[in-house]
C-alpha positions in Angstrom: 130.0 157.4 -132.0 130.2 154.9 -135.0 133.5 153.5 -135.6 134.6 151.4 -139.3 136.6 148.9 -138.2 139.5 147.8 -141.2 141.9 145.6 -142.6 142.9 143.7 -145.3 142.3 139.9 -145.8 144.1 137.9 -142.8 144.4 141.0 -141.0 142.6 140.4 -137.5 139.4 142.5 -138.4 136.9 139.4 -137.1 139.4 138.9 -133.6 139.9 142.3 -132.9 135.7 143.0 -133.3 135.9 139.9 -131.0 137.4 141.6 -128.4 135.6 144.6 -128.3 132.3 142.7 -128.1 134.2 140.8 -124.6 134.7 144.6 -123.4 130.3 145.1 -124.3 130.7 147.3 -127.5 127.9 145.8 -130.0 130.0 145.2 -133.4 128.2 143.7 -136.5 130.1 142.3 -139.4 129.2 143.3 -142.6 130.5 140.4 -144.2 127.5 138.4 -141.9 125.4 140.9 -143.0 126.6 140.2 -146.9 125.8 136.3 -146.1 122.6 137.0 -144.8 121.1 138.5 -147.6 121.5 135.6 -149.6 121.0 133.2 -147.4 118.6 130.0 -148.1 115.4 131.2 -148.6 115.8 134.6 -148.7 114.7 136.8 -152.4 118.5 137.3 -153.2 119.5 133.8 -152.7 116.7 133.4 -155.2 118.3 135.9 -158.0 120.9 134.7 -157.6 120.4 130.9 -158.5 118.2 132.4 -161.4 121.3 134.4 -163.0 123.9 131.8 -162.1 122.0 128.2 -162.2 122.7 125.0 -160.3 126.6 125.5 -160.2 126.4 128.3 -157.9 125.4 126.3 -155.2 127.1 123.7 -153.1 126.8 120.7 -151.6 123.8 121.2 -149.5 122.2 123.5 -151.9 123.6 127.2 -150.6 125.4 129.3 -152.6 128.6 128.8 -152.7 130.8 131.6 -151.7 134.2 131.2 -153.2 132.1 130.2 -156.5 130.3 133.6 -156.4 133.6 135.0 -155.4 135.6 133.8 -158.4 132.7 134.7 -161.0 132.2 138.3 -159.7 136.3 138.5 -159.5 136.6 137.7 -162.8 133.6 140.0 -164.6 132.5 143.4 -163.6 129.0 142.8 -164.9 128.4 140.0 -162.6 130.0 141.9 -159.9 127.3 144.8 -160.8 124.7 142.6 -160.2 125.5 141.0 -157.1 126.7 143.6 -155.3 122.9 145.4 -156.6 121.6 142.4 -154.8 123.7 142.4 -151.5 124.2 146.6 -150.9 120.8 147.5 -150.4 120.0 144.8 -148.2 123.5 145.2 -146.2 122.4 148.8 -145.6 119.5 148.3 -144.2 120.6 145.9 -141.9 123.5 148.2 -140.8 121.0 151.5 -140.0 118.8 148.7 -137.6 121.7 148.0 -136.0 123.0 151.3 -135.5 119.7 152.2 -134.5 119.6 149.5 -131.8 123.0 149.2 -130.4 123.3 150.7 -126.8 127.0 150.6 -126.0 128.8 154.1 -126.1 130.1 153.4 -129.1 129.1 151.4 -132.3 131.5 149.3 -134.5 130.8 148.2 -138.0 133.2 145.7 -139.4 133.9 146.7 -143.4 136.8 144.2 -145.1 136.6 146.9 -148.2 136.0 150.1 -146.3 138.7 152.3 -148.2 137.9 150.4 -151.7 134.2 151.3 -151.6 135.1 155.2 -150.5 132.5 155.1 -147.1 134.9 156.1 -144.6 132.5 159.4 -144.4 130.1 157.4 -142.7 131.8 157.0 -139.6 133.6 158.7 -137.1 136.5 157.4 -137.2 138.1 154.5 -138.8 140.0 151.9 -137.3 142.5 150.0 -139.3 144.2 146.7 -138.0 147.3 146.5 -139.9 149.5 143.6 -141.0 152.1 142.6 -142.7 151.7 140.6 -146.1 153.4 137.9 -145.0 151.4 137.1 -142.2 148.0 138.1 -144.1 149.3 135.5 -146.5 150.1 132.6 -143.8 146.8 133.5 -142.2 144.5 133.5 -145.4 145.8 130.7 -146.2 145.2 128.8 -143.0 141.9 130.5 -142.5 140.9 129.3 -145.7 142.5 126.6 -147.5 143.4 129.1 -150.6 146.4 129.1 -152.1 149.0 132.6 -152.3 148.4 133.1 -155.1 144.6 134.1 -155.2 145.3 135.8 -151.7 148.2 138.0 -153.3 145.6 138.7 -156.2 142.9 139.3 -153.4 145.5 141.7 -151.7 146.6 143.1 -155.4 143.0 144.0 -156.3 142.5 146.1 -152.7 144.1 149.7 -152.0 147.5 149.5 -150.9 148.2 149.6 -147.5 150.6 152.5 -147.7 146.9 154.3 -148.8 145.0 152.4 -146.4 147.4 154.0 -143.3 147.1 157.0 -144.4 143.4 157.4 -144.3 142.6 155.5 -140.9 141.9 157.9 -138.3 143.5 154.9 -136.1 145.7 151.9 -136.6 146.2 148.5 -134.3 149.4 146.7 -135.7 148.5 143.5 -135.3 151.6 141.3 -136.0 152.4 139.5 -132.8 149.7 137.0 -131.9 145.9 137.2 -130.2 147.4 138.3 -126.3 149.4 141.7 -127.9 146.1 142.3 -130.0 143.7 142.2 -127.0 146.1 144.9 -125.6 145.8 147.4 -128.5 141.8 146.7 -128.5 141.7 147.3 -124.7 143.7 150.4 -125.4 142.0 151.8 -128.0 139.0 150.5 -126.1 139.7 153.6 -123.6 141.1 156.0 -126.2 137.3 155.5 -127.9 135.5 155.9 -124.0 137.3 159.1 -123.5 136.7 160.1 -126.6 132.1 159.4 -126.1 133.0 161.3 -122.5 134.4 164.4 -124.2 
């Protein structure tokens, strides 16, 4: 069984795939997957510095994520081409991994799930839900970025009224790491019983 594993930004996606990989389910990240493919050395990395020059890259000659972020945020052309760069190589990456994992199930963690219309490659999506307040506090924490790019971040995703209504299921995560491992352990068995049937 391969489950997608969802939430908006500050959510408690990376914690909650944390805990399942404690309880020996093999989770990969996408967004690792993402940084992978244009890591140092690698041909993206390469295409990339071609298209966007020297100012892409930061200190210690990487690209620089929020840079790329803010340049394919703010043109669709540039987002084309990155995301032309990134997919194929995230795809392939995910189909080793799904072809290696050995637990009974199989997570893949996918920020943008809903957004990039794949929940029919899984068997059932997971959600972790939040409130916007707390996605905010966290975000912002997490990531030293200000509200108001993570309130553009959250106004440029699928609403989470949509987002509900299309997981298969939801872990309301909204009361700290000890009442999250307790929805993860639950659903945890819910997924078991579910391999069993």
């Amino acid at each position: 069984m391969l489950v997608g594993l969802t939430g908006g930004i500050g959510s408690g996606k990376s914690a909650a795939g944390n805990f399942f990989i404690e309880l020996g389910i093999d989770v990969v990240d996408a967004d690792d997957l993402a940084r992978a493919a244009i890591a140092e050395g690698t041909h993206g990395s390469e295409l990339i510095r071609e298209r966007f020059g020297n100012d892409i890259l930061d200190h210690s000659q990487q690209i620089d994520r929020k840079k790329l972020r803010k340049v394919i945020f703010d043109n669709p052309e540039e987002k084309q081409f990155v995301e032309s760069i990134i997919h194929p190589e995230v795809a392939n990456a995910m189909t080793d991994f799904i072809k290696s994992a050995q637990s009974p199930y199989k997570i893949v963690i996918v920020p943008l799930l809903f957004e990039t219309d794949s929940q029919n490659m899984y068997d059932r999506v997971l959600f972790i839900d939040t409130s916007e307040v707390l996605q905010i506090k966290r975000a912002s924490a997490r990531d030293g970025v200000d509200e108001a790019n993570i309130k553009a971040i959250i106004g440029n995703q699928l609403p989470r009224n949509e987002k509900l209504k299309l997981a298969d299921d939801i872990i309301v995560n909204n009361s700290g790491l000890d009442k999250l491992m307790q929805s993860v352990n639950q659903t945890h068995n819910f997924y078991l019983s579910l391999c069993n049937e």
